[in-house]
C-alpha positions in Angstrom: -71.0 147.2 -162.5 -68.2 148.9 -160.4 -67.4 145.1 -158.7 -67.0 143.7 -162.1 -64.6 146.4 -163.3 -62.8 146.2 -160.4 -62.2 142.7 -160.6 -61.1 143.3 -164.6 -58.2 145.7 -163.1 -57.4 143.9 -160.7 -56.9 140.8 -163.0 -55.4 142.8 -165.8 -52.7 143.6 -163.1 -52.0 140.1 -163.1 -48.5 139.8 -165.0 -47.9 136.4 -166.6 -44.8 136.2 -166.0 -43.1 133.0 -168.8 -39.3 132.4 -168.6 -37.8 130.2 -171.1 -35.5 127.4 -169.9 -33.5 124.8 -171.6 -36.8 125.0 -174.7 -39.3 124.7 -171.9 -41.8 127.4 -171.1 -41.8 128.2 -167.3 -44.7 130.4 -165.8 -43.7 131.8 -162.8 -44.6 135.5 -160.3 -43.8 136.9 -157.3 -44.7 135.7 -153.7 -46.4 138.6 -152.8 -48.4 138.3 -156.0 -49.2 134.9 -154.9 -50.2 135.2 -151.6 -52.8 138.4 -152.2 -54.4 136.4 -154.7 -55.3 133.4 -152.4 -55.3 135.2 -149.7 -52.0 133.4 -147.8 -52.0 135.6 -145.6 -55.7 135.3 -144.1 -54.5 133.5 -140.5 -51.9 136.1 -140.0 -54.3 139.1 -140.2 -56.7 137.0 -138.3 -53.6 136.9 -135.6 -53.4 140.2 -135.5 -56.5 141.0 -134.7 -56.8 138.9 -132.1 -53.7 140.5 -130.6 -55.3 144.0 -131.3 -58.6 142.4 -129.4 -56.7 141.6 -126.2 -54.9 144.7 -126.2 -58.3 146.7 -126.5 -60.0 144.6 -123.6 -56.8 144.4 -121.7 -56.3 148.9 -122.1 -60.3 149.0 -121.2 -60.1 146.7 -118.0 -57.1 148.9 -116.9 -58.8 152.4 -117.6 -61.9 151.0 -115.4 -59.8 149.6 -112.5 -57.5 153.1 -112.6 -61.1 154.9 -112.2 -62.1 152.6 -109.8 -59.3 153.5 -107.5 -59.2 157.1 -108.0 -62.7 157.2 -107.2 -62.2 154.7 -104.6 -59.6 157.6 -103.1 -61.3 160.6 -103.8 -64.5 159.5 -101.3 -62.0 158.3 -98.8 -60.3 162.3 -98.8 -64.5 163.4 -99.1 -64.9 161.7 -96.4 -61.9 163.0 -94.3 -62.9 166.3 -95.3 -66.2 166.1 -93.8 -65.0 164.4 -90.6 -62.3 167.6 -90.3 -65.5 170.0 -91.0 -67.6 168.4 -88.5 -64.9 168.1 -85.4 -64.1 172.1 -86.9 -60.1 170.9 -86.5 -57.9 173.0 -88.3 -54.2 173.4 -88.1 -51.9 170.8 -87.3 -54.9 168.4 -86.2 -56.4 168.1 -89.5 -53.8 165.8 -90.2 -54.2 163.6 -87.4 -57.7 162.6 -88.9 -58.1 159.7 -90.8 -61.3 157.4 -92.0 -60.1 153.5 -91.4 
């Protein structure tokens, strides 16, 4: 019962709109009337989410590659840090180690 009330409103918001002109009786209404009633404006909401789509796959792909790398970064410095521990360098010949 709620749909079909809904749909009474929503049709009892329809205005007809009549203008008069030279005797003649002209219906007429708003564009924005028009296209929410047919639903004009389908492709460019469908266009939109597409956009919205390839921004969400295009955000995740970058967020797995950035974590990839940092990741990637941290075990090379793990690594480093063990090589440092088990040569026991410390000073200015930490720095000279690096994993290639």
């Amino acid at each position: 019962m709620d749909l079909i009330e809904e749909q009474i409103r929503q049709r009892s918001a329809v205005k007809n709109r009549e203008v008069i002109i030279d005797g003649q009786k002209v219906k007429w209404a708003y564009r924005s009337e028009l296209v929410g009633r047919h639903d004009l404006d389908k492709n460019h909401r469908n266009t939109w989410m597409a956009y919205l789509i390839i921004i969400l796959i295009g955000f995740g792909a970058f967020v797995t590659v950035k974590s990839q790398v940092v990741m990637g970064r941290r075990q090379e410095m793990d690594a480093r840090e063990a090589l440092r521990k088990e040569l026991q360098l410390s000073g200015d010949d930490r720095k000279k180690v690096a994993v290639v």
